[in-house]
N, CA, C and O atoms as a GROMACS GRO file, in nm:
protein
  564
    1UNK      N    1  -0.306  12.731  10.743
    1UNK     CA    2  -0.238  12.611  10.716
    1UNK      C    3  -0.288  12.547  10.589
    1UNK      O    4  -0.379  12.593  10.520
    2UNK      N    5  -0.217  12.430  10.562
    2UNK     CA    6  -0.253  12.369  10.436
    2UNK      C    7  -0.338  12.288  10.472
    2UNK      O    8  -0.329  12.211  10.568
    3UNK      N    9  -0.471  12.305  10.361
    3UNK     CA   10  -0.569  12.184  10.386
    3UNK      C   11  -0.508  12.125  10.262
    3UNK      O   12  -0.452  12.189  10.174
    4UNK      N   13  -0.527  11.983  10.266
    4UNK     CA   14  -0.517  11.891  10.152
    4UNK      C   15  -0.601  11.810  10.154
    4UNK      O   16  -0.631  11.749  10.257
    5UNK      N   17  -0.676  11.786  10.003
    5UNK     CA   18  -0.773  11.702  10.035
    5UNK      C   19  -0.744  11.521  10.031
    5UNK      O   20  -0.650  11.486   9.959
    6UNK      N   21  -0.815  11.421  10.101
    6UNK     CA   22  -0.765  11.289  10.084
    6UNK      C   23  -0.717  11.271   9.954
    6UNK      O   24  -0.600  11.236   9.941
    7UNK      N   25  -0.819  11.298   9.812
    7UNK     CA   26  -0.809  11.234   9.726
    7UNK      C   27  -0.674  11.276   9.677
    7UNK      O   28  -0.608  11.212   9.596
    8UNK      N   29  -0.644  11.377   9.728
    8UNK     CA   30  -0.513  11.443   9.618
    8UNK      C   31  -0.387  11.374   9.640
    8UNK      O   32  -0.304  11.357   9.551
    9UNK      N   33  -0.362  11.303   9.847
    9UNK     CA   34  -0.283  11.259   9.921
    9UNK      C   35  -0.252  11.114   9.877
    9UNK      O   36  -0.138  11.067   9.869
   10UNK      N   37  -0.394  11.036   9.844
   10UNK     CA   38  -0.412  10.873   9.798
   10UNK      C   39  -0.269  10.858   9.697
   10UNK      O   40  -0.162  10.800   9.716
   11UNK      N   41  -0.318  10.932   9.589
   11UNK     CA   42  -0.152  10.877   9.474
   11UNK      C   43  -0.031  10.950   9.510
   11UNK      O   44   0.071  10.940   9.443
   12UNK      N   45  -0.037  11.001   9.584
   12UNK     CA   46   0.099  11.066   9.660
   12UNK      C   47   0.142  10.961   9.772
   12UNK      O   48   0.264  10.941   9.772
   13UNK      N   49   0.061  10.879   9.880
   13UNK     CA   50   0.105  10.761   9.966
   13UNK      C   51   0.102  10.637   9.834
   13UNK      O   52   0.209  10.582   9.810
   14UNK      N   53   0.011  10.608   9.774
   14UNK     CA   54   0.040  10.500   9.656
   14UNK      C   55   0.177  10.495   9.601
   14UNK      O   56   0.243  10.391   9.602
   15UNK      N   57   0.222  10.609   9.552
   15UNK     CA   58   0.318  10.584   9.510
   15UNK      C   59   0.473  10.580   9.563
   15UNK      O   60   0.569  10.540   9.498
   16UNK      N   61   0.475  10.645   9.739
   16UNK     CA   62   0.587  10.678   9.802
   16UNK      C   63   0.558  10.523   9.912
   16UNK      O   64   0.651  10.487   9.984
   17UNK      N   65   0.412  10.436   9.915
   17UNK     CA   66   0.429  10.324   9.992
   17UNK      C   67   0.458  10.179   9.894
   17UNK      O   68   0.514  10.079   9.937
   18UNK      N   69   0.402  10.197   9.740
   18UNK     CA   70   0.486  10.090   9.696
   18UNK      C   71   0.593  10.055   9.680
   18UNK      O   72   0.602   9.942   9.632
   19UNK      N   73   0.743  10.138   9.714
   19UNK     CA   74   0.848  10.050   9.712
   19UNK      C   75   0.860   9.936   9.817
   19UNK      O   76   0.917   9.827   9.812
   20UNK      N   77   0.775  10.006   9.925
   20UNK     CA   78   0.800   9.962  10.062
   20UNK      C   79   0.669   9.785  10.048
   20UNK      O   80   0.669   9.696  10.134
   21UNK      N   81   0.594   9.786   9.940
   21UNK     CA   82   0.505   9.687   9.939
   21UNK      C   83   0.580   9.618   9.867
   21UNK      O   84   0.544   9.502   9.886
   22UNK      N   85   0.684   9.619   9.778
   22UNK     CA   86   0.712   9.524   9.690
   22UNK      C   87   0.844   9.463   9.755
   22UNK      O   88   0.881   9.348   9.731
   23UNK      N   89   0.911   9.552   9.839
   23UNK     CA   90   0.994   9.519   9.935
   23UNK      C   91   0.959   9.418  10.054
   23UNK      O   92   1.036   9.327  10.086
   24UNK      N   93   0.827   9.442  10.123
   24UNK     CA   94   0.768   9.360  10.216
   24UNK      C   95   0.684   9.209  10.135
   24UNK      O   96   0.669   9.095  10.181
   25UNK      N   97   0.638   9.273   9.991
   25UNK     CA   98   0.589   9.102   9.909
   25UNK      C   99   0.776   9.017   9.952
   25UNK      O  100   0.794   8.904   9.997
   26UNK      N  101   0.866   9.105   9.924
   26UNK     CA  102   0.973   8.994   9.849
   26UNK      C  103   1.060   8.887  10.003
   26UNK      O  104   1.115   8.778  10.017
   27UNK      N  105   1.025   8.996  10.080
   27UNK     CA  106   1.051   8.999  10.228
   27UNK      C  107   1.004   8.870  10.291
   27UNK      O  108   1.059   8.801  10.377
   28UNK      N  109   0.837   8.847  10.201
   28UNK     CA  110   0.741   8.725  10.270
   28UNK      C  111   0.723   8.596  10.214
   28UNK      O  112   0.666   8.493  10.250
   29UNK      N  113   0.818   8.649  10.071
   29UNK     CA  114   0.830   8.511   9.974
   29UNK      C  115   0.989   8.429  10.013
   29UNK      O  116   1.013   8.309  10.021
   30UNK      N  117   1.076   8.542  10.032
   30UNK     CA  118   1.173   8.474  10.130
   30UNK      C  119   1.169   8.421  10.262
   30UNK      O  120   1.260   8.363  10.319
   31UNK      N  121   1.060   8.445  10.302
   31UNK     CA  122   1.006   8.408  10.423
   31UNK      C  123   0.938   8.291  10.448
   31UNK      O  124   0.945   8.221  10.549
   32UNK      N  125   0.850   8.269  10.318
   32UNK     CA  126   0.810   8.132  10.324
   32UNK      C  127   0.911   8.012  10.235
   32UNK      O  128   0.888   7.892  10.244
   33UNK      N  129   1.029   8.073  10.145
   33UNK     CA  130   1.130   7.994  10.109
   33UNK      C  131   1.206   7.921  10.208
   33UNK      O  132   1.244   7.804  10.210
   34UNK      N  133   1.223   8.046  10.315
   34UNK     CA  134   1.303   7.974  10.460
   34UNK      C  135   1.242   7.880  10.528
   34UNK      O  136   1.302   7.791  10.588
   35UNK      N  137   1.110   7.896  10.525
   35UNK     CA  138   1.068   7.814  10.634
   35UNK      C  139   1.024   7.668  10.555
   35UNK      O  140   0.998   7.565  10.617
   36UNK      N  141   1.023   7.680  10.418
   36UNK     CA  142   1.050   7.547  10.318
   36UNK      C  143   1.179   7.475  10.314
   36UNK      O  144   1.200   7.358  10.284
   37UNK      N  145   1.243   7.549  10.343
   37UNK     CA  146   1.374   7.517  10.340
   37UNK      C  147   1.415   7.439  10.478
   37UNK      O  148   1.463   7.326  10.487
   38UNK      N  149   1.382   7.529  10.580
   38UNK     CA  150   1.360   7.469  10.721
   38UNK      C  151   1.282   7.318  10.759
   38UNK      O  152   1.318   7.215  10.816
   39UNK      N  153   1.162   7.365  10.697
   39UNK     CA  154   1.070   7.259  10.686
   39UNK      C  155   1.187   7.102  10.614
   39UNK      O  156   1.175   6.988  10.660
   40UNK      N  157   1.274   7.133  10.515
   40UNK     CA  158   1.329   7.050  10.432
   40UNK      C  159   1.426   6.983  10.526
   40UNK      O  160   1.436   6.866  10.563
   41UNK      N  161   1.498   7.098  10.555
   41UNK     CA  162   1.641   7.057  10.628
   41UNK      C  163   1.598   6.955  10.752
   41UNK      O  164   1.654   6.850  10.782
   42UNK      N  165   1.465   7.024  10.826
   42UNK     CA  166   1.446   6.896  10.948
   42UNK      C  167   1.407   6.814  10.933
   42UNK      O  168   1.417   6.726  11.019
   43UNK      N  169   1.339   6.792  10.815
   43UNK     CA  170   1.310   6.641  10.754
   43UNK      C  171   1.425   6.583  10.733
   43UNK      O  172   1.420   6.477  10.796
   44UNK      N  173   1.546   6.594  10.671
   44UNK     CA  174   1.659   6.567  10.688
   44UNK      C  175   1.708   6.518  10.785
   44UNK      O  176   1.761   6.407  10.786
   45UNK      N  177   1.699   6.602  10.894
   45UNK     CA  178   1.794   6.607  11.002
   45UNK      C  179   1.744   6.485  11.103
   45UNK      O  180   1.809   6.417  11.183
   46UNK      N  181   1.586   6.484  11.063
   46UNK     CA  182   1.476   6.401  11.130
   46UNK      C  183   1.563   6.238  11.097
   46UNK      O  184   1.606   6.156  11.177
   47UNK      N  185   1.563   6.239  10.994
   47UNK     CA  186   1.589   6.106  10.884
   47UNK      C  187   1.747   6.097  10.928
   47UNK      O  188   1.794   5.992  10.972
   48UNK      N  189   1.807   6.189  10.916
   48UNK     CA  190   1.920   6.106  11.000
   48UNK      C  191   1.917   6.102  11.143
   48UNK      O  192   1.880   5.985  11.151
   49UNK      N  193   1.924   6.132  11.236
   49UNK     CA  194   1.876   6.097  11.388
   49UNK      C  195   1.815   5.982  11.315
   49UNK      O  196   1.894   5.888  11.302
   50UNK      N  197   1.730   5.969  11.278
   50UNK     CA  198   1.636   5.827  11.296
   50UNK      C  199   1.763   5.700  11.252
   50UNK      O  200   1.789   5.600  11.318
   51UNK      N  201   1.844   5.754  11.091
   51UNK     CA  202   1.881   5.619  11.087
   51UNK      C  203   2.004   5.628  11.207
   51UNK      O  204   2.032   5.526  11.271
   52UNK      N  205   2.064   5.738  11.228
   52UNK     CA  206   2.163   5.678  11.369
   52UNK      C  207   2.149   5.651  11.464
   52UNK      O  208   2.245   5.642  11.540
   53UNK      N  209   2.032   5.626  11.500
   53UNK     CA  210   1.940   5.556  11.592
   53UNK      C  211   1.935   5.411  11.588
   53UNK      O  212   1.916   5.337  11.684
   54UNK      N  213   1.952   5.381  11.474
   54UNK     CA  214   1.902   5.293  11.405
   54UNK      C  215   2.009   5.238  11.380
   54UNK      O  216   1.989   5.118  11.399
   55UNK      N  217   2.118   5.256  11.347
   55UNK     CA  218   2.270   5.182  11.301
   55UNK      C  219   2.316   5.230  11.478
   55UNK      O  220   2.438   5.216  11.466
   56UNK      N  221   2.304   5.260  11.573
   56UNK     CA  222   2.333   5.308  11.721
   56UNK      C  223   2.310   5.155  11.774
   56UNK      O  224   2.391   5.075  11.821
   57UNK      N  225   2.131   5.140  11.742
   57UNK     CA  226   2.080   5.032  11.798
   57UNK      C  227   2.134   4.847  11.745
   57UNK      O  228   2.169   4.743  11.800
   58UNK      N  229   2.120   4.877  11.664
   58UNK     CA  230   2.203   4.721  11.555
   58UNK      C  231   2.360   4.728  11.565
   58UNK      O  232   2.424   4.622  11.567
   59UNK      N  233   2.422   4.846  11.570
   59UNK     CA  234   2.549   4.825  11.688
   59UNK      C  235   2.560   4.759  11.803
   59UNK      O  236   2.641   4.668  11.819
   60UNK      N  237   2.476   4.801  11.896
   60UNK     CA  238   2.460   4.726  12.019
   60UNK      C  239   2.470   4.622  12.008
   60UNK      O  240   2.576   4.560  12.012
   61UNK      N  241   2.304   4.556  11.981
   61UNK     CA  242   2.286   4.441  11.925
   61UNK      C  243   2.419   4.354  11.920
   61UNK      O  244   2.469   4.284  12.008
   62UNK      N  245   2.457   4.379  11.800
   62UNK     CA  246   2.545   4.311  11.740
   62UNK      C  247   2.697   4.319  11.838
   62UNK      O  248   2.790   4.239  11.828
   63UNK      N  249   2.691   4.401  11.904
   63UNK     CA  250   2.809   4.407  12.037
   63UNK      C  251   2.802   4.296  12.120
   63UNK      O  252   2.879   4.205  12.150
   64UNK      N  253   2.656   4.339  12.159
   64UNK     CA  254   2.605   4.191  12.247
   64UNK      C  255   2.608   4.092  12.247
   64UNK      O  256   2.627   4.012  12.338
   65UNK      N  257   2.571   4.065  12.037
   65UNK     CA  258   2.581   3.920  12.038
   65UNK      C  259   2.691   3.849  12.047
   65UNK      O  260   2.695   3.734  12.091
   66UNK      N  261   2.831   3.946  11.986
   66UNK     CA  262   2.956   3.979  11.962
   66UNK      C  263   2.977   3.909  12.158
   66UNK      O  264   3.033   3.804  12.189
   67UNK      N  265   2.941   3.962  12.209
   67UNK     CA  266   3.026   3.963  12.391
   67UNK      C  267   2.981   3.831  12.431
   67UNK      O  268   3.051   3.738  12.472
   68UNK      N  269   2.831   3.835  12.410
   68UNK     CA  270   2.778   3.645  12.436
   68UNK      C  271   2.885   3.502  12.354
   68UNK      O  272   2.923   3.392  12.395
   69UNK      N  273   2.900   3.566  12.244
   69UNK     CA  274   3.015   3.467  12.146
   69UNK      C  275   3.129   3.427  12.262
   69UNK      O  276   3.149   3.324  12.326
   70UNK      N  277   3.190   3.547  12.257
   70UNK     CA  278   3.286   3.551  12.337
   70UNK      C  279   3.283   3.477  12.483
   70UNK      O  280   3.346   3.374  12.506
   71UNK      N  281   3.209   3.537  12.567
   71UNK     CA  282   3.190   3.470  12.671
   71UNK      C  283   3.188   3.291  12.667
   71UNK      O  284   3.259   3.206  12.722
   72UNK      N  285   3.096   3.287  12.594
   72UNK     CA  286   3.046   3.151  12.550
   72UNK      C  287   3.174   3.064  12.464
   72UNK      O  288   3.156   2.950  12.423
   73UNK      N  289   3.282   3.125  12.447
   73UNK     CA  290   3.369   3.053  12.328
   73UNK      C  291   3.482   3.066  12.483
   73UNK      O  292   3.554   2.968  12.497
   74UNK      N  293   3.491   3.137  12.550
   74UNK     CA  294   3.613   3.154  12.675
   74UNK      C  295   3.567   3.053  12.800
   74UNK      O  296   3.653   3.009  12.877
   75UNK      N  297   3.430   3.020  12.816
   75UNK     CA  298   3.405   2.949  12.876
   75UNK      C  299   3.397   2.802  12.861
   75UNK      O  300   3.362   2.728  12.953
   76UNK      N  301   3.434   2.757  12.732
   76UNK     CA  302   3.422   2.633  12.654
   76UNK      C  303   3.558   2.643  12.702
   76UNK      O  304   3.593   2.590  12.808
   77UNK      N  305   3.648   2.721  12.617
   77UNK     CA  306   3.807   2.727  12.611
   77UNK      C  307   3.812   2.720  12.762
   77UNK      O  308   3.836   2.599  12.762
   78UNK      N  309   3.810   2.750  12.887
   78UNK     CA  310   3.831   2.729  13.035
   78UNK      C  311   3.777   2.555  13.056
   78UNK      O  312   3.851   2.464  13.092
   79UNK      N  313   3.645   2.543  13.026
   79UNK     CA  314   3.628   2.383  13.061
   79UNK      C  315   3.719   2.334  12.974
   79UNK      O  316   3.762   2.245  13.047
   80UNK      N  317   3.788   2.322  12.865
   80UNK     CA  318   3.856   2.242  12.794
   80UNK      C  319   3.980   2.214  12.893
   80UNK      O  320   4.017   2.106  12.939
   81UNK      N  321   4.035   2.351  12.911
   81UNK     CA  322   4.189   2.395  12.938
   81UNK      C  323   4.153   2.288  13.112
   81UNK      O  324   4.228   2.193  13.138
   82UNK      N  325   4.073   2.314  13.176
   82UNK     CA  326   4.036   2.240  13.262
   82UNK      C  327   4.054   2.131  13.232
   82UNK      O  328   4.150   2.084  13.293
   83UNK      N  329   3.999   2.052  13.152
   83UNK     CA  330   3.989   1.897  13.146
   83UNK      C  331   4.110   1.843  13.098
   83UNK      O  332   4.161   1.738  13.139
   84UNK      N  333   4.165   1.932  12.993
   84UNK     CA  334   4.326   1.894  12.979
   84UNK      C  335   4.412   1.908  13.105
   84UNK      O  336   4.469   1.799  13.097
   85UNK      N  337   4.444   1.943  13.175
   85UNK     CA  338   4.494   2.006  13.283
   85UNK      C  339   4.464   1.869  13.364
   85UNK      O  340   4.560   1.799  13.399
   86UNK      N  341   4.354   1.837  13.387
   86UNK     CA  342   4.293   1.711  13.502
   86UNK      C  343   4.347   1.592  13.412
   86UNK      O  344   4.412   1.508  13.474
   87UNK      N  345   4.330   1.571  13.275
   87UNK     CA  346   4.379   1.475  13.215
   87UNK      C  347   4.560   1.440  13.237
   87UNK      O  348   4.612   1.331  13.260
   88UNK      N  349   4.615   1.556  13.220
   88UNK     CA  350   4.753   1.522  13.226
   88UNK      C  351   4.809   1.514  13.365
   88UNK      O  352   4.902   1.439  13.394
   89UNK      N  353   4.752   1.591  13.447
   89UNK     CA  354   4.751   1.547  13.604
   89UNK      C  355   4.729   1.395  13.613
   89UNK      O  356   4.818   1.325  13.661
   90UNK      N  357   4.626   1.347  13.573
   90UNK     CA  358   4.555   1.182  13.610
   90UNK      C  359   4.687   1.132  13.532
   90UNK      O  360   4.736   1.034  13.588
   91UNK      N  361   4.731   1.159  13.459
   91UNK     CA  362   4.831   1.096  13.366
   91UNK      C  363   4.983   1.093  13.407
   91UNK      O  364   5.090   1.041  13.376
   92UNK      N  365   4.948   1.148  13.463
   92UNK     CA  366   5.135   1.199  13.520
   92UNK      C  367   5.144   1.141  13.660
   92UNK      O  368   5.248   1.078  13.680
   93UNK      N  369   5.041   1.149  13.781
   93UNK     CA  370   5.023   1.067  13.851
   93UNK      C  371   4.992   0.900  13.858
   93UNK      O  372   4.996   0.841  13.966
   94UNK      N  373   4.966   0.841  13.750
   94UNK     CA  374   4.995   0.700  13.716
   94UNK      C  375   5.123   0.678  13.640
   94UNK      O  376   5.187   0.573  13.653
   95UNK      N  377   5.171   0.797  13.543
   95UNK     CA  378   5.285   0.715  13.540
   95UNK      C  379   5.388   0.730  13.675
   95UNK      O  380   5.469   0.640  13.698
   96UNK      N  381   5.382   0.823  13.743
   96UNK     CA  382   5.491   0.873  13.901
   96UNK      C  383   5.423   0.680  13.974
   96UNK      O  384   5.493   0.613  14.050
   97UNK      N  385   5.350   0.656  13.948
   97UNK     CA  386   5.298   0.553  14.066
   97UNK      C  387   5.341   0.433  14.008
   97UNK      O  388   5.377   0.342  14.082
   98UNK      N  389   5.342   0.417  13.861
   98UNK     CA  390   5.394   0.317  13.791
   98UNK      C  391   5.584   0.290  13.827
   98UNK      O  392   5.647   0.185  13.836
   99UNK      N  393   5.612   0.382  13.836
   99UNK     CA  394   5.745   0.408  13.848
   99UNK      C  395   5.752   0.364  14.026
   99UNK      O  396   5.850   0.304  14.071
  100UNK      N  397   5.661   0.395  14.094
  100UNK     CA  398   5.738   0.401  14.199
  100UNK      C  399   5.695   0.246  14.272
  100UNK      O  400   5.719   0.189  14.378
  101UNK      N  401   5.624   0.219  14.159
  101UNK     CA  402   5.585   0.022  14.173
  101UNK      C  403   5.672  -0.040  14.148
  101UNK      O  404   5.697  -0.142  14.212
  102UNK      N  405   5.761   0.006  14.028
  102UNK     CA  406   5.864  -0.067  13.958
  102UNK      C  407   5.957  -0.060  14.053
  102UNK      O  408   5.993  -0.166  14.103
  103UNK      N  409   6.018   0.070  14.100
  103UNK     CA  410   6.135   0.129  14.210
  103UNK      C  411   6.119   0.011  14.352
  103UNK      O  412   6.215  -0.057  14.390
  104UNK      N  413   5.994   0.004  14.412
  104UNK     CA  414   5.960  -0.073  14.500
  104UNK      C  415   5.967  -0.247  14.456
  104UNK      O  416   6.000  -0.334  14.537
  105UNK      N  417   5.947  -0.261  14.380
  105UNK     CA  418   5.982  -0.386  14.335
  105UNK      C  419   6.140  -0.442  14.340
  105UNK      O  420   6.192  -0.542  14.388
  106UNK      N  421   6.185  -0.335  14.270
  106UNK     CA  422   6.324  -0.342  14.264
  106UNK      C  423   6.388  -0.374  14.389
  106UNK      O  424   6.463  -0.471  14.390
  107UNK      N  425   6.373  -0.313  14.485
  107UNK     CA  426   6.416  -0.210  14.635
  107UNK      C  427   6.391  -0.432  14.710
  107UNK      O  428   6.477  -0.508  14.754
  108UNK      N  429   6.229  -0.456  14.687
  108UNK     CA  430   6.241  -0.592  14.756
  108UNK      C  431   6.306  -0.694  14.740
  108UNK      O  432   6.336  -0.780  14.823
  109UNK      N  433   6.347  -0.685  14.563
  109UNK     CA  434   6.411  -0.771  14.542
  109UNK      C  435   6.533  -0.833  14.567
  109UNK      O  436   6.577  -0.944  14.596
  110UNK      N  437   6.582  -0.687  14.539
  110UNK     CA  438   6.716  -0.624  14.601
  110UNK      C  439   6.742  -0.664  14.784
  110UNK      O  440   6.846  -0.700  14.839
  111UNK      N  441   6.574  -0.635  14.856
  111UNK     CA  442   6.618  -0.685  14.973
  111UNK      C  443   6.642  -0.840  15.002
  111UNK      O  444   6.729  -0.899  15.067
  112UNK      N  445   6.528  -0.885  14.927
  112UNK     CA  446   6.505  -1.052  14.978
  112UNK      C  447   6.614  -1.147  14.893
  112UNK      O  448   6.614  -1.270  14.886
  113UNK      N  449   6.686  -1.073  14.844
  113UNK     CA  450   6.823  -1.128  14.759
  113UNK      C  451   6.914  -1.147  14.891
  113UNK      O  452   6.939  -1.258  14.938
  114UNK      N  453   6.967  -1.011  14.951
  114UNK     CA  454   7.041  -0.968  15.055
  114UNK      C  455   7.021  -1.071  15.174
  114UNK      O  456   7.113  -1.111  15.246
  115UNK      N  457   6.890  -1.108  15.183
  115UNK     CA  458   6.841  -1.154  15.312
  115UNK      C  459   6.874  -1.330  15.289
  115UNK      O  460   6.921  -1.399  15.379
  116UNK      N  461   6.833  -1.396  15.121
  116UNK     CA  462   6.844  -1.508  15.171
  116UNK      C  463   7.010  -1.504  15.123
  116UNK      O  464   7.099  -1.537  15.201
  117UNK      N  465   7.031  -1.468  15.013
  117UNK     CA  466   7.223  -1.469  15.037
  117UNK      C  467   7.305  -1.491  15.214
  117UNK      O  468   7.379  -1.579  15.259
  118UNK      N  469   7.250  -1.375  15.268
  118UNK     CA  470   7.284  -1.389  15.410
  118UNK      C  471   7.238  -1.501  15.538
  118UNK      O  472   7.292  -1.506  15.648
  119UNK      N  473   7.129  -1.583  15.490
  119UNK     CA  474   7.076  -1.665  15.560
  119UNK      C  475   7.135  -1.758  15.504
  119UNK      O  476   7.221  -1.793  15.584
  120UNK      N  477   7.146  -1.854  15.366
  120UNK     CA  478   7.180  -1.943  15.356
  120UNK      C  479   7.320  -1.972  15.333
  120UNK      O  480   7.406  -1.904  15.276
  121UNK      N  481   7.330  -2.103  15.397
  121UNK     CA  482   7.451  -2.203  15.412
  121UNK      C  483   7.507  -2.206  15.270
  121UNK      O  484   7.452  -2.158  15.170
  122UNK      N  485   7.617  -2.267  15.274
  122UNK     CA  486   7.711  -2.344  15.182
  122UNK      C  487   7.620  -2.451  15.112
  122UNK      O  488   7.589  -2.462  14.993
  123UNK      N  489   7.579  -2.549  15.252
  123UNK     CA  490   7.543  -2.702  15.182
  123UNK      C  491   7.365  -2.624  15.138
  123UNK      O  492   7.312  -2.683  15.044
  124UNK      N  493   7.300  -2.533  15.184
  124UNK     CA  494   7.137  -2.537  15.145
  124UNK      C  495   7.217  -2.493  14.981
  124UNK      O  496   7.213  -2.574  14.888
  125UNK      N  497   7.275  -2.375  14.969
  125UNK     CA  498   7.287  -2.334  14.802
  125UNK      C  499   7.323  -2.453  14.739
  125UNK      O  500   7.275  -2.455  14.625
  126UNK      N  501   7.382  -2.548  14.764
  126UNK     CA  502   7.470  -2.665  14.684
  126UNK      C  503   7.302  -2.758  14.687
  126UNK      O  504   7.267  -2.810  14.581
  127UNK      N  505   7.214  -2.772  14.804
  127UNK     CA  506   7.092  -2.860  14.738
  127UNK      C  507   6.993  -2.757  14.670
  127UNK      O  508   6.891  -2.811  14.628
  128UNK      N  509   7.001  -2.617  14.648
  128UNK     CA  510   6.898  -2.544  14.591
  128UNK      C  511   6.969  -2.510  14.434
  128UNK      O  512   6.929  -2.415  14.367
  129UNK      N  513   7.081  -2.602  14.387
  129UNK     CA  514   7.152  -2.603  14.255
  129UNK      C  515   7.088  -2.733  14.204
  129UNK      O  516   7.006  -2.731  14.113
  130UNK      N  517   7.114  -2.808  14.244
  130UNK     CA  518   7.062  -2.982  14.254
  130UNK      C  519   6.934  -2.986  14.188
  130UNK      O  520   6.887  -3.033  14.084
  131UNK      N  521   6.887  -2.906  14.304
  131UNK     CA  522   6.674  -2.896  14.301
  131UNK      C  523   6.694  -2.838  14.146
  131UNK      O  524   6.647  -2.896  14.048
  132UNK      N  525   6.775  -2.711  14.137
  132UNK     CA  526   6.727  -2.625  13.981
  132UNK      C  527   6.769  -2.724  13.896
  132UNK      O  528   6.678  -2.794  13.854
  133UNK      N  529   6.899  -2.755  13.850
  133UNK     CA  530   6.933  -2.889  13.797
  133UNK      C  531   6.822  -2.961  13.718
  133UNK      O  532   6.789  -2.964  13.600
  134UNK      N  533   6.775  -3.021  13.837
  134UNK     CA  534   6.672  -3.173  13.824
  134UNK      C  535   6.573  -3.114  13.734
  134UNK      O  536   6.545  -3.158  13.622
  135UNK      N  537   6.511  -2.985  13.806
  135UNK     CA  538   6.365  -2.962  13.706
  135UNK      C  539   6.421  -2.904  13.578
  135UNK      O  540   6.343  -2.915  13.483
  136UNK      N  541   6.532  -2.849  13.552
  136UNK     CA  542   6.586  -2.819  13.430
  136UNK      C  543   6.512  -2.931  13.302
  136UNK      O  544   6.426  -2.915  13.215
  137UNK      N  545   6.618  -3.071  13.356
  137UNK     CA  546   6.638  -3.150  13.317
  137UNK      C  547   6.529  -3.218  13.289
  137UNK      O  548   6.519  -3.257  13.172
  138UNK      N  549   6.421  -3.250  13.384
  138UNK     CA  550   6.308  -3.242  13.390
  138UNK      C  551   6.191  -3.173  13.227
  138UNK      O  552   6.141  -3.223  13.126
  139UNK      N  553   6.195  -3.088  13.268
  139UNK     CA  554   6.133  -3.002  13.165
  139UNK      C  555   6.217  -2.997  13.049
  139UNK      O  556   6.140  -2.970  12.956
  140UNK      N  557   6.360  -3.012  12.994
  140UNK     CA  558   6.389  -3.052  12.887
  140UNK      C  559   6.368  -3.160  12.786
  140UNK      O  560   6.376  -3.171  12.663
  141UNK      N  561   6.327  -3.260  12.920
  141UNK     CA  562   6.295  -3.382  12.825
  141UNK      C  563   6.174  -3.429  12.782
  141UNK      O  564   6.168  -3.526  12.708
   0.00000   0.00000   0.00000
């Protein structure tokens, strides 16, 4: 069989393993490009998560303060609408009562007209003309 000696074999693997070394250098420089790159992109990715976190949270916020407004501006607007409501009620019930003072007024007058018309005589109306008469006359002079 063939002996070969190391030294003769050395520049025979030297030269049939450097393609394969300059292939595996380029292999490890792209290798640490990626993981720079990686390294880059999740810093990125980090930084946004954070600020939409961040514009997520001051959304809220500002929803909240947004819903308290609200609440707080609908509950004013209800006591108002309330107090108007009781106001024109109180208002509408004095004038119905005003009216029905006047109506009743009317209604007695109307009765106690009826009543003394029907009670009195000939001769009482002829001295209750007399009586008006006198104080007329009275108070004119």
């Amino acid at each position: 069989m063939f002996t070969i000696s190391a030294n003769r074999l050395k520049p025979l693997f030297a030269r049939a393993t450097k393609p394969f070394e300059i292939e595996l250098l380029g292999a490890q420089n792209r290798f640490k490009e990626a993981q720079q790159k990686h390294a880059e992109f999740s810093g990125r990715m980090k930084a946004i998560d954070n600020e939409m976190q961040a514009i997520r949270t001051e959304t809220m916020r500002e929803a909240e303060t947004q819903k308290s407004r609200l609440v707080e501006h609908a509950q004013k607007a209800s006591a108002q609408l309330l107090a108007d409501g009781k106001l024109q009620v109180d208002q509408l019930w004095e004038s119905v009562r005003a009216e029905l003072r006047q109506e009743l007024g009317r209604k007695i007058t109307e009765r106690a007209e009826e009543v003394i018309h029907d009670r009195l005589t000939g001769d009482e109306r002829a001295r209750i003309r007399r009586e008006f008469s006198m104080q007329l006359e009275r108070h004119q002079s």
